[in-house]
N, C-alpha and C positions, 0 to 999 in steps of 0.2 A: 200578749205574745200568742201568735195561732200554731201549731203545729200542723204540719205537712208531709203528707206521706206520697209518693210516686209511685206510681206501677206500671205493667203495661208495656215492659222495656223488652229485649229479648233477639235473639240470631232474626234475619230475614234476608232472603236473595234480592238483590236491586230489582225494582221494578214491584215490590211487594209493600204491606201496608203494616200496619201498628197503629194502633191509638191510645195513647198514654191520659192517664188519670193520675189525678191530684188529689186527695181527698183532705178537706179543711178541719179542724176541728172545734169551728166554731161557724156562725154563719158568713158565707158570701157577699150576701146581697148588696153589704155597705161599702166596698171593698173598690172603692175607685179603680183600682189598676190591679190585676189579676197578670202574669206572662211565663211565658215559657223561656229557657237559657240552655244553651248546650255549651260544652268546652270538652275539645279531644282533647288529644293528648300533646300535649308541649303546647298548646294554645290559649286565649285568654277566654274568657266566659262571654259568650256572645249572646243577645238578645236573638231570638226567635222570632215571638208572634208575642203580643200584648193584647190584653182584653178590660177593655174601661165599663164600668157602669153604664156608661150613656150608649152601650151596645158597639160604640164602634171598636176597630180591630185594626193593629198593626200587624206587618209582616215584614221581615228579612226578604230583602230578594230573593236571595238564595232558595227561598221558599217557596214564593208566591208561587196559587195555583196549585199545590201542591199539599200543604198543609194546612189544616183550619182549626183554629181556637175556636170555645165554646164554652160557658160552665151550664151550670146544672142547681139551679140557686135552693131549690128545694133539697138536693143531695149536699149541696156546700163541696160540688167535685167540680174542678175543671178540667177540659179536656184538649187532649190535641189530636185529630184525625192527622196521619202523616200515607200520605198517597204517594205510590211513583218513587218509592226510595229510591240513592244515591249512596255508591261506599261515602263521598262525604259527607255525608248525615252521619255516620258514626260518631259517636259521643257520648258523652255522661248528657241525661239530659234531667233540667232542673225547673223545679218550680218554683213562682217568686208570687208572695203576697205579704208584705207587710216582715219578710221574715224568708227563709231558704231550704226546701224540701231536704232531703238527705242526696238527691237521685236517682233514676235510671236507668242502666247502660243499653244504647241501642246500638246495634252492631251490624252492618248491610253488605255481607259478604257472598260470594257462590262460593 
């Protein structure tokens, strides 16, 4: 069982940036599938961005171009740049490896 922490979350005006960090407590590197999930409020827990070992990268439409996954295998953090917010990007957002961060909350209000 790895343990997962999130950070990174926080108020931002649409059209502003965030980058949330995952820190692992164990090592990455073996970790086939690495992803990010968000779920507002009344909604189901939706897939994001995935990050596989073999370097490649999924995305949610709703993202593309706008957000990018990444880890950091030496730190055992992974991360998400989020460019260009959207109020709908607010959410809990969560990290998944093997196991379920606690969350957290991004918020993209004026």
């Amino acid at each position: 069982q790895v343990n997962l922490v999130e950070s990174g979350g926080g108020l931002v005006q649409p059209g502003g940036s965030l980058r949330l960090s995952c820190a692992a407590s164990t090592s990455i590197s073996t970790f086939n599938l690495m992803a990010w999930y968000r779920q507002a409020p009344g909604q189901q827990r939706e897939l994001v961005a995935a990050s596989f070992r073999s370097g490649n990268t999924n995305y949610d439409d709703s993202v593309k171009g706008r957000f990018t996954i990444s880890r950091d295998n030496d730190k055992n953090i992974l991360y998400l740049q989020m460019n260009n917010l959207k109020p709908e990007d607010t959410a809990i957002y969560f990290c998944y490896a093997l196991g379920w961060g606690h969350g957290t909350q991004v918020t993209v209000s004026s």
